[in-house]
C-alpha positions in Angstrom: -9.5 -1.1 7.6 -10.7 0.9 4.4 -13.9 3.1 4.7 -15.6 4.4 2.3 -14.1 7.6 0.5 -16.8 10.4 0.4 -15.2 14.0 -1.4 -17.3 16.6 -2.0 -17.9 17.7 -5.8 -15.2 19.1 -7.9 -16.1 22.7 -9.1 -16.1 23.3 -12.8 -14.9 26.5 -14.8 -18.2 25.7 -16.6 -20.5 26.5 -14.2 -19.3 30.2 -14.3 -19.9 30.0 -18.1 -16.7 30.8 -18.7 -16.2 33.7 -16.4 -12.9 33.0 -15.4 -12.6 35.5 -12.6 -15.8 34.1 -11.0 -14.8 31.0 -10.6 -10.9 31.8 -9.6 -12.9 33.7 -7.1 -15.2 30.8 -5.6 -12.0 28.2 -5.7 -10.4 30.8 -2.9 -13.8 31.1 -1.2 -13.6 26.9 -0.9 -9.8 27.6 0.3 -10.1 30.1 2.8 -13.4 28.2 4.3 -11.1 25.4 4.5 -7.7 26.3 5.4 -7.9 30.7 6.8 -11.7 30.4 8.7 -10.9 26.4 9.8 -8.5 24.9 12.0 -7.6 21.7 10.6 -5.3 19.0 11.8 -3.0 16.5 10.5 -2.5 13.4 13.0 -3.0 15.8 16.0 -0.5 18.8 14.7 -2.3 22.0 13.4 -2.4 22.3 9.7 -0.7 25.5 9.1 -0.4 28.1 5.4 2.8 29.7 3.7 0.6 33.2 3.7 3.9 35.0 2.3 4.4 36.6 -0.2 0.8 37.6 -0.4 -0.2 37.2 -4.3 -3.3 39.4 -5.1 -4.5 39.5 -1.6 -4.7 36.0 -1.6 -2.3 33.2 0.6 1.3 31.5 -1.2 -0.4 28.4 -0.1 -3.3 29.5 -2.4 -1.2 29.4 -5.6 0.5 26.2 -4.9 -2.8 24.1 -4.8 -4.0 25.9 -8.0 -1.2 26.6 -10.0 1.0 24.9 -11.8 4.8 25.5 -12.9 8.4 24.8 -12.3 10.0 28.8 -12.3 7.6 30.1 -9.0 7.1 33.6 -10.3 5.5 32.0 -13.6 3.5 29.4 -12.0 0.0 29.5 -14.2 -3.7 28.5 -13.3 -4.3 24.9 -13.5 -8.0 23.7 -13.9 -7.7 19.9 -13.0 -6.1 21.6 -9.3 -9.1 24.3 -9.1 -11.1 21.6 -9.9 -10.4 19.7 -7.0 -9.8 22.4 -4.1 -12.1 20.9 -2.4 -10.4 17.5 -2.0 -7.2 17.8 -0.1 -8.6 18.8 3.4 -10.5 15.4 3.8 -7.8 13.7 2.0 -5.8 15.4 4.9 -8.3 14.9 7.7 -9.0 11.1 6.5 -6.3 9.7 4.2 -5.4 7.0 7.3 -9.2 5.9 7.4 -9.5 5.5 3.8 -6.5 3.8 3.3 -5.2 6.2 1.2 -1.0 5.5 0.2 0.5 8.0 2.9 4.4 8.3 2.9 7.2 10.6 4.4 9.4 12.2 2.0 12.7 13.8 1.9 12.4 16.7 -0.9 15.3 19.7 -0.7 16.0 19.0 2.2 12.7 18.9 4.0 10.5 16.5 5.7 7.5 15.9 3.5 4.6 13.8 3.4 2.4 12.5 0.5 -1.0 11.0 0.4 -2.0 9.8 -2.9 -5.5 9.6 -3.7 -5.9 6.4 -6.5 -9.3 7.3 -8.4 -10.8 4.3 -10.4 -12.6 7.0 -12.9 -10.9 9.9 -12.5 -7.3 11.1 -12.3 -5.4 10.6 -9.4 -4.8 13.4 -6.6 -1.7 14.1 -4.2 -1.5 16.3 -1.5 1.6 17.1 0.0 2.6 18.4 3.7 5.7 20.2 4.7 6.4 18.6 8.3 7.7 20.9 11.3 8.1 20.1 14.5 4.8 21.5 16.0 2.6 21.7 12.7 2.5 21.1 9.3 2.2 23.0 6.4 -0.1 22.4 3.3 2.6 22.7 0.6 0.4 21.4 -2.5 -1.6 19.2 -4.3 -1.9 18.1 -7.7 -3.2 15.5 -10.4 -1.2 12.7 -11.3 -2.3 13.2 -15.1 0.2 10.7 -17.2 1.3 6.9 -16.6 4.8 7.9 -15.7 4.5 10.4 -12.8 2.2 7.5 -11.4 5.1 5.2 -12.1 7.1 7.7 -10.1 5.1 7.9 -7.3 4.3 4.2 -7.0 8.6 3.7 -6.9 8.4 6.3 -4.1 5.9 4.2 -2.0 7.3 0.9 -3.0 10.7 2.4 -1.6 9.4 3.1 1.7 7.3 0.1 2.3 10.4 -1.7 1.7 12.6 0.5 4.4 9.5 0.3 6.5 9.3 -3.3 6.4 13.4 -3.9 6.9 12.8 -1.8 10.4 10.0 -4.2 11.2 12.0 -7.2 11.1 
């Protein structure tokens, strides 16, 4: 059963007027209340960080849910992820009660998980989980922005409802 999917508000460079420090500054304040000061959960395992390296004082974990970038020593702020900090611990905490698409991944060689947030008037949001044996780690969490990484993603859950369902029978 779906309930109804309550996130809090996106925070917006804007309201900084432009002061981009500022607001880099209260995105980490909205991460460290939820992920340093907190101790959430995924399905009963603690939700655990990838503090090192330590970039500006401030958790690995940190730069992976607000940056963007392929080479990991370039990675570069991303609005549309600073935006949206807020979103991925109750994505986390309620992605099973909202229905949300939740899949296990294999990705170089680890055990991942995805839950994909579908917005009807806004662009869609992922979060991804690094699964260990004991806990989990938050690894990231982006915007699906164009028609082909949704594409992409929808092949990824398609696959696995299909495994799923060949177990099942």
């Amino acid at each position: 059963m779906q309930s109804e999917i309550k996130l809090p508000s996106k925070i917006f460079l804007e309201e900084f007027k432009g002061d981009f420090l500022r607001y880099f500054e209260a995105v980490y304040k909205i991460f460290k209340e939820d992920y340093v000061d907190s101790k959430p959960t995924y399905n009963g395992k603690e939700l655990k960080l990838k503090k090192h390296p330590y970039i500006e004082g401030k958790e690995y974990t940190f730069y992976h849910l607000t940056h963007s970038g392929k080479i990991e020593t370039d990675r570069k702020p991303d609005l549309r992820r600073m935006e949206r900090i807020a979103w991925s611990k109750p994505i986390i905490e309620n992605g099973n009660i909202w229905g949300l698409k939740i899949w296990p991944q294999k990705r170089n060689g680890k055990n991942r998980i995805c839950i994909w947030l579908e917005a009807e008037n806004d662009l869609d949001y992922i979060v991804i989980l690094d699964v260990r044996i004991n806990y989990s780690l938050i690894w990231t969490a982006f915007v699906l922005e164009y028609s082909h990484e949704k594409r992409k993603k929808q092949r990824e859950y398609n696959t696995y409802l299909k495994s799923k369902n060949r177990l099942n029978n």
